[in-house]
ROTIGU-715814 format. One record per residue (C-alpha): residue in three letters; x, y, z. Coordinates in nm, 3 decimals, always signed. Layout:
REM residues N
{res ala c1 X c2 Y c3 Z}
...
***
This chain:
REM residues 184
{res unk c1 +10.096 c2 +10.657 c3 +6.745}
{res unk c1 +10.183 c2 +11.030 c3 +6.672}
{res unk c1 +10.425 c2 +11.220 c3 +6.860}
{res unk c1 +10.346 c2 +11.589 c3 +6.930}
{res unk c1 +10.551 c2 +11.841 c3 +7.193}
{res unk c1 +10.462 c2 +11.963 c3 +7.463}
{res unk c1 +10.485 c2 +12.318 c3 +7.337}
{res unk c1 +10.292 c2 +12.231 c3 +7.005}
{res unk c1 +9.992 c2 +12.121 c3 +7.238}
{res unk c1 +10.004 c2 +12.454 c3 +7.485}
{res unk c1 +9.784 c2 +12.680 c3 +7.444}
{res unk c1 +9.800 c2 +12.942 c3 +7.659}
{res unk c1 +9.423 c2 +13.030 c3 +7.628}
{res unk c1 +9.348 c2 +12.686 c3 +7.730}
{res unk c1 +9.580 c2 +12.654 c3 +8.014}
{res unk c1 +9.421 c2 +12.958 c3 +8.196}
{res unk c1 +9.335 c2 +12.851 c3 +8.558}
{res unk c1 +9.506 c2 +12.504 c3 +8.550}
{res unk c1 +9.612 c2 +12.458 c3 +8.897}
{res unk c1 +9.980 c2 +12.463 c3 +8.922}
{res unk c1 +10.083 c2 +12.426 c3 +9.257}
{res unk c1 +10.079 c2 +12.085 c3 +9.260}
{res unk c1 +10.341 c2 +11.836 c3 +9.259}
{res unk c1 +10.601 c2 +11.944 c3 +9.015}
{res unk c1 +10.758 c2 +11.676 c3 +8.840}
{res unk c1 +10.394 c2 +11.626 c3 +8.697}
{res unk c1 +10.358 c2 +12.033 c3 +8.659}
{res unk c1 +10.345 c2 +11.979 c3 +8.244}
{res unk c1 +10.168 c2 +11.671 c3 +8.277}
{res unk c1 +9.894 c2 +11.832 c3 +8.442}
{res unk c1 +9.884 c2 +12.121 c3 +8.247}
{res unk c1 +9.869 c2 +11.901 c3 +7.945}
{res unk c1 +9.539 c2 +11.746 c3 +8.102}
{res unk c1 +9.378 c2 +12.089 c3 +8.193}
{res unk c1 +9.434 c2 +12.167 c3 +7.763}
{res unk c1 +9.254 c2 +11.842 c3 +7.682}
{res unk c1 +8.969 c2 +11.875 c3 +7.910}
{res unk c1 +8.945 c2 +12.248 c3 +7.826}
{res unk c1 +8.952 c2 +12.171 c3 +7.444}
{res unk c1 +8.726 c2 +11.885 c3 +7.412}
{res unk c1 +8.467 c2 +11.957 c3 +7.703}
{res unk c1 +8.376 c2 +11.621 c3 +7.813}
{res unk c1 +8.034 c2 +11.597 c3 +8.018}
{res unk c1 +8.127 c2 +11.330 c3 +8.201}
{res unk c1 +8.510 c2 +11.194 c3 +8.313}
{res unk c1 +8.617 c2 +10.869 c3 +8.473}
{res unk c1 +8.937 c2 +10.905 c3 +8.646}
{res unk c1 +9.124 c2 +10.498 c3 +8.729}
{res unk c1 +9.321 c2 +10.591 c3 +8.997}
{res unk c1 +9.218 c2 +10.885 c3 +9.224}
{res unk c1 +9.518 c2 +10.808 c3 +9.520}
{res unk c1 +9.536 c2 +11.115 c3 +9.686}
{res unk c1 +9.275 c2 +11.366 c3 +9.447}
{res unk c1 +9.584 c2 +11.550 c3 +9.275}
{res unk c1 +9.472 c2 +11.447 c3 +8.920}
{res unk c1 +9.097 c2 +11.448 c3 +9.023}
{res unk c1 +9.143 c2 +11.839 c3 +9.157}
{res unk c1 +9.289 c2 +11.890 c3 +8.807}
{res unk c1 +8.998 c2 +11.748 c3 +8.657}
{res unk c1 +8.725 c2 +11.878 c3 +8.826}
{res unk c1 +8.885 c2 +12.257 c3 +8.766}
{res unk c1 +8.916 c2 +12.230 c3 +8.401}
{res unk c1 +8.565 c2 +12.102 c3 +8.336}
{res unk c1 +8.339 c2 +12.268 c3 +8.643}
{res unk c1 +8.050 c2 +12.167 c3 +8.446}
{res unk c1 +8.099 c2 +11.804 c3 +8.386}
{res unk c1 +8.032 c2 +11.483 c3 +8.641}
{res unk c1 +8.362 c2 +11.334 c3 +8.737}
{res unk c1 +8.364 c2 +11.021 c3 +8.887}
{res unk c1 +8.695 c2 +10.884 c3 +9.000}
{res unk c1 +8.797 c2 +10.516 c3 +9.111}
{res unk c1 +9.025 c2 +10.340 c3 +9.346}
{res unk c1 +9.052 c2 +10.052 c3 +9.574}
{res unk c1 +8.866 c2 +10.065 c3 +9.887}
{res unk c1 +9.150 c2 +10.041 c3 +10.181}
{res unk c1 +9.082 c2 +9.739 c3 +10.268}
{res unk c1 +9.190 c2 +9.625 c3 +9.943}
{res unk c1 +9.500 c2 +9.807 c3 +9.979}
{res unk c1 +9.783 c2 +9.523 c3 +9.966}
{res unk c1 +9.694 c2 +9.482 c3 +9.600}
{res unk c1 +9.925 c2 +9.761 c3 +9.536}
{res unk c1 +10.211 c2 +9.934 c3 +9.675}
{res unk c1 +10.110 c2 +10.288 c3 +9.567}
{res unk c1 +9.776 c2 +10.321 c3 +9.759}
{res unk c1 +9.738 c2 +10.608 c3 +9.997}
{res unk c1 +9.575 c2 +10.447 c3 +10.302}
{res unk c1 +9.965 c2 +10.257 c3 +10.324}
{res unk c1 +10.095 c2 +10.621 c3 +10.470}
{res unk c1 +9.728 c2 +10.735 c3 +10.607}
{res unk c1 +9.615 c2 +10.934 c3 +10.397}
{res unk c1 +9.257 c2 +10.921 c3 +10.283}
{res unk c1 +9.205 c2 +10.869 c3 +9.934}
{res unk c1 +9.136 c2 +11.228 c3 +9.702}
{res unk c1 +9.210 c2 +11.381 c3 +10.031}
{res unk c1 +9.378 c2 +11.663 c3 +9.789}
{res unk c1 +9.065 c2 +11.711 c3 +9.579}
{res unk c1 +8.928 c2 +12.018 c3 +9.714}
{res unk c1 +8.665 c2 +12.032 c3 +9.424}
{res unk c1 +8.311 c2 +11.817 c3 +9.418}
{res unk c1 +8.354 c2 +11.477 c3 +9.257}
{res unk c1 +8.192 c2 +11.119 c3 +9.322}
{res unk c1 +8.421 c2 +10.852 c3 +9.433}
{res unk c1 +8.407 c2 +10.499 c3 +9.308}
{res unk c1 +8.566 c2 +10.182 c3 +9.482}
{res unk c1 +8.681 c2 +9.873 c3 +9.338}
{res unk c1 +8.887 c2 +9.670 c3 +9.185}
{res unk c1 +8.924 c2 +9.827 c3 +8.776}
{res unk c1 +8.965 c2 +9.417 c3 +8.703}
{res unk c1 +8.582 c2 +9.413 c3 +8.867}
{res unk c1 +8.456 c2 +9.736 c3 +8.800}
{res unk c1 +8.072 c2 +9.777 c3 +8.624}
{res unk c1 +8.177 c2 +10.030 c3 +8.321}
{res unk c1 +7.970 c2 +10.237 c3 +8.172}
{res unk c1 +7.979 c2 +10.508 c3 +7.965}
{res unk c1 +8.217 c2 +10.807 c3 +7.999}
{res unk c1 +8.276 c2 +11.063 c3 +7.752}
{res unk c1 +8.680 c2 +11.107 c3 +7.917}
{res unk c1 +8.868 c2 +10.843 c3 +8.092}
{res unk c1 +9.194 c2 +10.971 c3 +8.258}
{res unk c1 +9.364 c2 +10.640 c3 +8.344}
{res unk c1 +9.640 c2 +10.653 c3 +8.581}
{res unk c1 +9.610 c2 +10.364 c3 +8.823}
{res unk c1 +9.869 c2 +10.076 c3 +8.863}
{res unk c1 +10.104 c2 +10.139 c3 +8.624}
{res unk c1 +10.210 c2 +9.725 c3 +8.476}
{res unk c1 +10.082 c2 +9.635 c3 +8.145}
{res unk c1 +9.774 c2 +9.443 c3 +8.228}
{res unk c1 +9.536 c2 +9.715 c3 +8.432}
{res unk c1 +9.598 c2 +9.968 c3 +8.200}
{res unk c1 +9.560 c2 +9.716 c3 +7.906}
{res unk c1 +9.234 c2 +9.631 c3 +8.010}
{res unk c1 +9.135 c2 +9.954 c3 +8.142}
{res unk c1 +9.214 c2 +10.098 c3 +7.769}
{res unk c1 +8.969 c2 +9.850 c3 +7.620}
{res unk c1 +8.706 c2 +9.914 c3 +7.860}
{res unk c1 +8.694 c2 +10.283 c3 +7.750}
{res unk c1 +8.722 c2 +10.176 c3 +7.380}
{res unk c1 +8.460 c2 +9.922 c3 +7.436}
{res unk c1 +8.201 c2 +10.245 c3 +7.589}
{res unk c1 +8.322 c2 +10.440 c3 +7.307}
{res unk c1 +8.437 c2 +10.716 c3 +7.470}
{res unk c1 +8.548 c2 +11.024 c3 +7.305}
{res unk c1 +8.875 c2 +11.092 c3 +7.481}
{res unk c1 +9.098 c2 +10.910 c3 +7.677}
{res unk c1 +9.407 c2 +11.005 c3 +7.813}
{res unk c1 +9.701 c2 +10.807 c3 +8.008}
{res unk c1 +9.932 c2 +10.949 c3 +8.294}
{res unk c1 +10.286 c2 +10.772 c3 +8.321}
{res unk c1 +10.268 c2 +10.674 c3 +7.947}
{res unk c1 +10.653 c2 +10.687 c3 +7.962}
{res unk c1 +10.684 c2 +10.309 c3 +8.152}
{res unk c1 +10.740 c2 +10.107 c3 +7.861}
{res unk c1 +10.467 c2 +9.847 c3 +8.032}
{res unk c1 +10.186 c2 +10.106 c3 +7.996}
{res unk c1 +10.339 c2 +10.241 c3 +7.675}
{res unk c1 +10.265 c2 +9.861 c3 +7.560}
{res unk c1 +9.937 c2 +9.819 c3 +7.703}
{res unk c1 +9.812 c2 +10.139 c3 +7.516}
{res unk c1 +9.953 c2 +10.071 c3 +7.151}
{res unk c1 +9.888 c2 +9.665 c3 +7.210}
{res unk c1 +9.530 c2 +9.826 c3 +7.289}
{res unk c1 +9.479 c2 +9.999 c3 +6.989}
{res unk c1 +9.675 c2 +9.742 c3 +6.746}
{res unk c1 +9.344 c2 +9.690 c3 +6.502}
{res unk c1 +9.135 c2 +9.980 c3 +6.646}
{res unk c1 +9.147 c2 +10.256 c3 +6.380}
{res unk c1 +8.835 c2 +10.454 c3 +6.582}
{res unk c1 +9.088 c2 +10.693 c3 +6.703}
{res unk c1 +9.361 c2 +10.852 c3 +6.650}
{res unk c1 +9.639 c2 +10.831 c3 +6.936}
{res unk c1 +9.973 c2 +11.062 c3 +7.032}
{res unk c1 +10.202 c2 +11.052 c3 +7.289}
{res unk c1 +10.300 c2 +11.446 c3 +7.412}
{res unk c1 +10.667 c2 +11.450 c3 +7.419}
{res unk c1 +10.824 c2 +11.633 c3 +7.672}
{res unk c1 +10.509 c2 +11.448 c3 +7.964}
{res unk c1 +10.431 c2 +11.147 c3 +8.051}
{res unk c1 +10.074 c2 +11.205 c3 +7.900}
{res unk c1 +9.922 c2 +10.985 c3 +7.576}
{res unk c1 +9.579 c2 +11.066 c3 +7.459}
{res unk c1 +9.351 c2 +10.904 c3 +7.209}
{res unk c1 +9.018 c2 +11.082 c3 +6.978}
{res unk c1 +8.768 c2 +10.924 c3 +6.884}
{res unk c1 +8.725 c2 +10.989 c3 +6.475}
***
């Protein structure tokens, strides 16, 4: 994995319109996925992990044109995690104020299928992002991105993930919590 800054990935071009009034320990995180989206121009993004629409909000504004598609659990499959909204009632991607599908279910049990972006930022252990990771490599997607890449468990998941996979290249941004992956 390569490490690049923060500041070596702004552009300031790119991060024109990137919604940044949102919560503000993730300000560079999110500013980091606006440049992404905005450079590569997926048509289509899954988000793992909408919780309260924050991240899918992001999404939607840096690529108006593309489908995003966004997955959680359903509430009443809440008690699998501790994180999910419906636990203080809210609704999930009740922040989003931008069209977008949502998805429920379980990422263990979910149908993939091909997306050209995955922004995976669901339960943060080893083994949902671990097998979230080789879902998108499996449906050879062209970017994929992590939130919360900092937690050595999903740090783990992500380089155990790509241990033989030389299909992309992958680098952590220094100074976020983001790690991305392009495909060669």
């Amino acid at each position: 994995m390569k490490q690049i800054d923060y500041q070596d990935i702004y552009d300031s071009e790119l991060a024109k319109g990137c919604i940044t009034h949102t919560h503000l320990p993730f300000l560079k995180d999110y500013i980091t996925l606006h440049i992404l989206l905005k450079k590569y121009q997926p048509l289509s993004v899954l988000e793992i992990g909408t919780h309260v629409g924050e991240g899918t909000n992001i999404i939607c504004n840096a690529v108006p044109g593309a489908k995003v598609y966004s997955l959680d659990l359903p509430p009443t499959e809440a008690y699998k995690t501790l994180q999910h909204p419906s636990l203080k009632n809210i609704l999930v991607g009740a922040f989003c104020l931008k069209p977008y599908t949502q998805l429920f279910g379980d990422s263990f049990e979910f149908p993939y299928q091909y997306y050209e972006a995955w922004f995976i930022d669901g339960e943060h252990d080893y083994y949902h992002p671990r097998h979230e990771t080789i879902e998108a490599i499996k449906s050879k997607a062209k970017l994929i991105i992590w939130h919360d890449a900092d937690i050595i468990e999903v740090n783990n998941a992500i380089t155990d993930s790509f241990e033989w996979n030389k299909d992309y290249h992958l680098y952590r941004v220094t100074g976020t919590r983001i790690t991305y992956a392009i495909k060669l």
